[in-house]
N, C-alpha and C positions, 0 to 999 in steps of 0.2 A: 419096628420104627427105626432100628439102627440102619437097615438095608437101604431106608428112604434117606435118612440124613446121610448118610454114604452116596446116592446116587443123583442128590440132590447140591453136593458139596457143601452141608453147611455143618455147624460146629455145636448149634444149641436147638433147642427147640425154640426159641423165639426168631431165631433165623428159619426154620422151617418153617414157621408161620405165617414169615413175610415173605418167603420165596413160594408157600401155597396163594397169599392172598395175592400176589403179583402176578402169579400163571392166571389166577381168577381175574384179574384185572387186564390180562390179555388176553382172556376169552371175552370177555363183557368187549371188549377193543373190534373183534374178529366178528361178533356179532352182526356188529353192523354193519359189516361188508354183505354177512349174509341177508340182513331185512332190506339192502336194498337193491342187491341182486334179484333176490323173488319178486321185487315190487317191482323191477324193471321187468322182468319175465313178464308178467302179469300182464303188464302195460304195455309189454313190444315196444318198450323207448325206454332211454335212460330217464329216473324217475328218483328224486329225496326224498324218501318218506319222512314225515319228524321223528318217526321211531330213531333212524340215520342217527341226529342230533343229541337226542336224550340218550342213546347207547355209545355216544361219540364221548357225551360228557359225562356221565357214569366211571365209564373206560379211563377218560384221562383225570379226573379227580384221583382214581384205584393206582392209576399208574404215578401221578405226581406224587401222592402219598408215600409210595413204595420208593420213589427216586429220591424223596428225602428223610426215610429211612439210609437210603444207602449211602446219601452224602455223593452225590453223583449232580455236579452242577449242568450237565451238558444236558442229560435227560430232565432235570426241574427247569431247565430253560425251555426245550422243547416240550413240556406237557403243559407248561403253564402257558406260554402262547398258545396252546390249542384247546385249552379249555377257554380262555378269555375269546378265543374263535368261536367253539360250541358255545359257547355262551351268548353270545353278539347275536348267531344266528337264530335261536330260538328267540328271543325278545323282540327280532324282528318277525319271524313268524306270528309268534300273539298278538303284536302290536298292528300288521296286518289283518287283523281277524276281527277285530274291536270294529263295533261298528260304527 
């Protein structure tokens, strides 16, 4: 455990929990690069899947979390405007679908 907290630079094990749950929050992030790359493949056209959206806001919920863990207002700025994005968009999606 000491090698990880050593290559991880942190100090405590609750800091390696939020520097695990962060990398986790930037794979949930990277994700959705990849669902909507294959959905474009698929499609031979650029293509949003909602998956896109709900791994968008997943990701930036994981990530806002972690930015205020760190006390980092530059990153709670930017994740919180993009979840209130992912957010917007999905509610338009449903709201669209409503018959």
């Amino acid at each position: 455990m000491t090698w990880l907290m050593d290559a991880l630079h942190v100090n405590s094990r609750t800091e390696l929990a939020w520097v695990i749950f962060g990398l986790c929050a930037q794979l949930m992030f990277t994700a959705r690069f990849l669902v909507q790359w294959i959905a474009s493949e698929r499609a031979r056209s650029s293509v949003m899947p909602v998956a896109f959206w709900y791994f968008s806001l997943i990701g930036g919920f994981m990530l806002l979390a972690y930015a205020l863990y760190r006390k980092d207002p530059v990153f709670v700025l930017g994740q919180t405007l993009g979840v209130v994005i992912y957010s917007r968009n999905l509610w338009l999606i449903h709201a669209s679908r409503k018959p």
